[in-house]
PAZAPA-4460 file (N, C-alpha, C; in steps of 0.05 Angstrom, whole numbers, plus 32768, in hexadecimal, padded with zeros to 4 digits):
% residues 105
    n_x    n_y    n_z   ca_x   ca_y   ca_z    c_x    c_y    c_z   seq   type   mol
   9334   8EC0   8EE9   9325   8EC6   8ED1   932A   8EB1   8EBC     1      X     A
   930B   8EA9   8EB7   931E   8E8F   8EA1   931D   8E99   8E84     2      X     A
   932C   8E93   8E74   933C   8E9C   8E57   9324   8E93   8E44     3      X     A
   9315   8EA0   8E30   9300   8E95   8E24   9313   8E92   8E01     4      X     A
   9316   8E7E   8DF9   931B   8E7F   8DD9   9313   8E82   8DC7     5      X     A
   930A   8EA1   8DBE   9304   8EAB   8DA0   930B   8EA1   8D8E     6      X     A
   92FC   8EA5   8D70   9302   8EA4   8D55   92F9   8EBA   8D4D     7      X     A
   9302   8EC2   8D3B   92FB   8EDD   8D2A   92E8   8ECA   8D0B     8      X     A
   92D0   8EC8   8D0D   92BE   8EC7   8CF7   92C0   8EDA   8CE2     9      X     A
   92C4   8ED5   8CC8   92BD   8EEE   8CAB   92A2   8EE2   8CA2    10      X     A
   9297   8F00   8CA6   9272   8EF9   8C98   9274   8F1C   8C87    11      X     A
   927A   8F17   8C6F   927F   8F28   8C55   929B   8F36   8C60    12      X     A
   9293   8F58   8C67   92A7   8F6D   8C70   92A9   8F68   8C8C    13      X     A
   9290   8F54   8C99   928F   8F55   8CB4   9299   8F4A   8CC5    14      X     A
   92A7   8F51   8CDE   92B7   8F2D   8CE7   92A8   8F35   8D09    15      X     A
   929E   8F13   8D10   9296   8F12   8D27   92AA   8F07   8D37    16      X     A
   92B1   8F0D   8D53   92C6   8EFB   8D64   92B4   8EF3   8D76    17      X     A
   92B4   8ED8   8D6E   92A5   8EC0   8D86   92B4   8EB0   8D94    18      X     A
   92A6   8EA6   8DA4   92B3   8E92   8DB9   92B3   8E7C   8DB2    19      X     A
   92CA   8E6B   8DAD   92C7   8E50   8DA7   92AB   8E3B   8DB8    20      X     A
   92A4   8E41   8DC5   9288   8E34   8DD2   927A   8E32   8DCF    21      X     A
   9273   8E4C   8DBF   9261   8E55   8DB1   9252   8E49   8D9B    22      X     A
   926F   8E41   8D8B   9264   8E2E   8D73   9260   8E12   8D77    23      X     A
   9249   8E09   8D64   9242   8DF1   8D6B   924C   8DDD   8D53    24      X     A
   924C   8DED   8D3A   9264   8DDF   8D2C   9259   8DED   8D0A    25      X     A
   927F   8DE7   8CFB   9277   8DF6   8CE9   926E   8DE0   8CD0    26      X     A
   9260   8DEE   8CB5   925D   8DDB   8CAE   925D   8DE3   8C89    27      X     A
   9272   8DD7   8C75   927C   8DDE   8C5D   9262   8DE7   8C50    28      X     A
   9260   8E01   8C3F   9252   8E0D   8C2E   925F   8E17   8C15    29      X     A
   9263   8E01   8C0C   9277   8E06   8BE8   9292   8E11   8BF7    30      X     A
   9292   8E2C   8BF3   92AC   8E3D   8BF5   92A9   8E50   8C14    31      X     A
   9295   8E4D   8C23   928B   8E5B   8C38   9290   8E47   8C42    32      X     A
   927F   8E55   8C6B   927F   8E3C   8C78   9271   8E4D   8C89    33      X     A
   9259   8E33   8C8B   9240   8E3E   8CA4   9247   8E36   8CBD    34      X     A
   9245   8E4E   8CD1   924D   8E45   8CED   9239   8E4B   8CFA    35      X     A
   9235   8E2F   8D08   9216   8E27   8D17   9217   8E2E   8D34    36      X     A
   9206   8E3B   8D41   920C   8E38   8D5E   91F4   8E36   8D6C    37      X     A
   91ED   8E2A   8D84   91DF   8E1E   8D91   91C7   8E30   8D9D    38      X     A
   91BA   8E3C   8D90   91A2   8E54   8D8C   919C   8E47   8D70    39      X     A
   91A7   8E35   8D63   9198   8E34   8D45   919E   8E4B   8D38    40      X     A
   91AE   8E58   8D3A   91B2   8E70   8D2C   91D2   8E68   8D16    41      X     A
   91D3   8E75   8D0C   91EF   8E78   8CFA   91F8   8E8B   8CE3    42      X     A
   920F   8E8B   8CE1   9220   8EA1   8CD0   922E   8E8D   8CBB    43      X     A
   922C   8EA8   8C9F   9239   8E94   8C85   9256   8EA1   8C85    44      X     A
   926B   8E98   8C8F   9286   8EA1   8C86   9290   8EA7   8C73    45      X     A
   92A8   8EB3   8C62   92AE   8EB7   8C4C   92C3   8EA4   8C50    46      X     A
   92D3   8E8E   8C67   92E7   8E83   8C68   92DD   8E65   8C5C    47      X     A
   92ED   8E55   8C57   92E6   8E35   8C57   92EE   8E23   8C6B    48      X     A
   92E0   8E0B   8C62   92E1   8DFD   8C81   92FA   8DF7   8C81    49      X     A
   930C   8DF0   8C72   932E   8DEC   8C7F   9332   8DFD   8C8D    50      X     A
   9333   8E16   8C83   933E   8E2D   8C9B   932F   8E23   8CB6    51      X     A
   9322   8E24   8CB9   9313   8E1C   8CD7   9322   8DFF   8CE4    52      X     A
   931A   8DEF   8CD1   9326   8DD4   8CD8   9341   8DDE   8CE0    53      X     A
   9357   8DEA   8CCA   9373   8DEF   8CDF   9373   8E00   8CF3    54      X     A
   9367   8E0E   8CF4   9366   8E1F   8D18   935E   8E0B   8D2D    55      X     A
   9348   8DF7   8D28   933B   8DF8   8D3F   9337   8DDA   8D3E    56      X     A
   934D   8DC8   8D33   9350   8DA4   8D3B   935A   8D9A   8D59    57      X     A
   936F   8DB2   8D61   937A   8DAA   8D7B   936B   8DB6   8D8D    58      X     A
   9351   8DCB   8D8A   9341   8DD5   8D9B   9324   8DCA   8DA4    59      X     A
   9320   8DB0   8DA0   9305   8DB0   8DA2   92F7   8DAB   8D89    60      X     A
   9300   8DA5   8D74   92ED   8DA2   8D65   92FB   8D90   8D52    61      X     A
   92E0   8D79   8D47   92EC   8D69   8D34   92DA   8D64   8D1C    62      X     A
   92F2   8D61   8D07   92E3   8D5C   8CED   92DA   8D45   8CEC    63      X     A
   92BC   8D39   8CED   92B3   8D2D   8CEB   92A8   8D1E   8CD2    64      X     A
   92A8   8D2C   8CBE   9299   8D2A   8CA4   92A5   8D3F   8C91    65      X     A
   92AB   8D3F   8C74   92C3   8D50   8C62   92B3   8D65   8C6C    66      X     A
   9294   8D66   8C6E   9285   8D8B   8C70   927B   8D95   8C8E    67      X     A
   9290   8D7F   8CA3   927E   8D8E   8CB8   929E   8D85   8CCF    68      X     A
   9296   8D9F   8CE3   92B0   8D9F   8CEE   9298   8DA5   8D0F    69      X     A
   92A2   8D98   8D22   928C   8D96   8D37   92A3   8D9B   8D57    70      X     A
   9296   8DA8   8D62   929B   8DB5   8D7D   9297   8D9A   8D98    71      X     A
   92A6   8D96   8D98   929B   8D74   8DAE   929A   8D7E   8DC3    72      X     A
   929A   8D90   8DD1   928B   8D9A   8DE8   9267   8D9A   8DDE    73      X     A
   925F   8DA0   8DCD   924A   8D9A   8DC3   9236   8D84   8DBB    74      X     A
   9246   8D6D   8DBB   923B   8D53   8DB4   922D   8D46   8DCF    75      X     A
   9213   8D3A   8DCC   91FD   8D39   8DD7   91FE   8D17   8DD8    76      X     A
   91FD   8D0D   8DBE   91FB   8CE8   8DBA   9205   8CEB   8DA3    77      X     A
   9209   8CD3   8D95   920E   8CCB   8D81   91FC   8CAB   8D7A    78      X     A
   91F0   8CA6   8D68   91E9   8C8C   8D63   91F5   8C7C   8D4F    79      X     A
   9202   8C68   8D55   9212   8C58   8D3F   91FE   8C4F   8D22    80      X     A
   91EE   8C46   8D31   91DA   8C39   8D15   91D9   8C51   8D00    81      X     A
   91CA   8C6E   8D09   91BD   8C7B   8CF4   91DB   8C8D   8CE7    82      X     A
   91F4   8C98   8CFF   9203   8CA2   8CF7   91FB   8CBB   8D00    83      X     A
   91EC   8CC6   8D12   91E8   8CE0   8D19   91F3   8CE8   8D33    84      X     A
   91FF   8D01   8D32   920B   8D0B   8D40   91F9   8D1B   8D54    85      X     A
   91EF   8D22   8D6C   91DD   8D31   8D78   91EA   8D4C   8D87    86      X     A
   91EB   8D68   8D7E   91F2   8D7D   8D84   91E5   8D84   8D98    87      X     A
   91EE   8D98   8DAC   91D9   8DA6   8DBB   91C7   8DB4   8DB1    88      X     A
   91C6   8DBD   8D94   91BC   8DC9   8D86   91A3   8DB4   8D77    89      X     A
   91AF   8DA9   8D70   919F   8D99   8D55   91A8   8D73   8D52    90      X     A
   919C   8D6C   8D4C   919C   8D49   8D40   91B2   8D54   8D1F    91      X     A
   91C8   8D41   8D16   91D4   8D4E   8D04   91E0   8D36   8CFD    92      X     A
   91DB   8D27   8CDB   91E2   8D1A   8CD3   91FF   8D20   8CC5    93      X     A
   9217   8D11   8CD6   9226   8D22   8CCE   923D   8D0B   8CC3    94      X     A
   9241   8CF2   8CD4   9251   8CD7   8CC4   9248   8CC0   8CBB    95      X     A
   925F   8CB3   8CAC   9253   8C97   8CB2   9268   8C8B   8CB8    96      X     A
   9262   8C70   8CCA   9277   8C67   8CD1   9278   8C46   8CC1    97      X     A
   9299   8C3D   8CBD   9299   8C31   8CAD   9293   8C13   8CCD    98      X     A
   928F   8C00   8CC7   9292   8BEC   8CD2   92AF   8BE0   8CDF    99      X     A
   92C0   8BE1   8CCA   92D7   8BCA   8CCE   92EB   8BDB   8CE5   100      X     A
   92E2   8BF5   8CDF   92FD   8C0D   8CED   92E6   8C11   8D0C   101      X     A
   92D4   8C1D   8D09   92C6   8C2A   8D1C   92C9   8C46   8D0C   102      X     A
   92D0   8C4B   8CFC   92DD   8C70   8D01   92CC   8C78   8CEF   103      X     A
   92D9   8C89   8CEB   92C6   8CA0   8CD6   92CC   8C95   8CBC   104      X     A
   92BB   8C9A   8C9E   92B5   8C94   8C90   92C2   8CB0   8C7B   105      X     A
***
């Protein structure tokens, strides 16, 4: 049986437990945080994206940009020129990269 890894989501009083696979990545809303998943669908959390970012850096997911934290099982392409990241979900402008490093911006 293989081991699936939950998160417990807060959406107001409500909490959903998803599967980390599920999400396709979360992404900063002031003091919330919208979690996107690959139906185009999504939930507004009452947590912020740090909390997420510290659960879930050594699991699969990287902060890519200060407002978006992305599931790399999910990543499709990436194009250097425009800086867009391609989700299974969606086309998602999400870095830029600097020249001299290669890295994130």
């Amino acid at each position: 049986m293989e081991l699936k890894l939950t998160i417990e989501i807060y959406e107001g009083k409500k909490v959903h437990v998803i599967e980390l696979s599920r999400i396709t990545y979360f992404e900063a809303a002031g003091k919330h945080t919208r979690v996107h998943f690959p139906d185009n669908t999504s939930i507004l959390s009452t947590k912020m994206l740090k909390h997420y970012h510290d659960l879930l850096h050594k699991k699969g997911f990287y902060r890519i940009h200060r407002k978006s934290l992305i599931n790399i099982d999910h990543i499709v392409s990436f194009d250097e020129k425009t800086g867009v990241v391609t989700l299974s979900s969606e086309p998602v402008p999400l870095i830029r990269l600097t020249k001299q490093s290669g890295g994130v911006n």
